[in-house]
N, C-alpha and C positions, 0 to 999 in steps of 0.2 A: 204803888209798886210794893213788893212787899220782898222785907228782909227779916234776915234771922238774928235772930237777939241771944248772945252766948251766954248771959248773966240771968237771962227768963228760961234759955232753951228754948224758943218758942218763935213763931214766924210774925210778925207782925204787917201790917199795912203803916206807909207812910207815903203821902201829899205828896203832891210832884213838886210845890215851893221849897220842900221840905231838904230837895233833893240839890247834891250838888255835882257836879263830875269833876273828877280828878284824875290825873298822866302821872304815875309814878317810872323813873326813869334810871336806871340802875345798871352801871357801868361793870362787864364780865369781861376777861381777855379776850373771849372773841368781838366784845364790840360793845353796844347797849342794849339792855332790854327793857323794853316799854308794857308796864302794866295797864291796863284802862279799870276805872273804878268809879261805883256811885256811893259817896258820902253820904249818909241820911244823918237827922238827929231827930232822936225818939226819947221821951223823958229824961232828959238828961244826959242822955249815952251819943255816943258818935256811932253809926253802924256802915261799915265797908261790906258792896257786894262787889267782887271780882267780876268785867264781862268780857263780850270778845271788842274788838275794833267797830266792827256792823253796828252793836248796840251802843257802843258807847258816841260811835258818830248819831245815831237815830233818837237819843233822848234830846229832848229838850230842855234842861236841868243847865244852868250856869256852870260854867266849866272853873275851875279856882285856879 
């Protein structure tokens, strides 16, 4: 899958082991809002891509 590296600029590939999913869950007066996100780490670095609900149910990546 590939993500973008803000420290290279530059888009990389990273292994689907590589890959984690994550529910960010963040409380607004009108209620919660629910982010979906895949965690990678790539040399070192953590990298977040933002998706929708579709893809984040559709990866196979262990969810944290």
């Amino acid at each position: 899958m590939q993500f973008y590296d803000l420290k290279t600029r530059s888009h990389v590939d990273v292994t689907e082991d590589n890959i984690a999913k994550t529910r960010m869950v963040r409380k607004t007066k009108n209620g919660e809002q629910v982010r979906y996100a895949l965690k990678a780490s790539h040399d070192g670095r953590t990298l977040y891509k933002f998706v929708n609900e579709a893809t984040f149910k559709a990866t196979n990546a262990k969810e944290e």
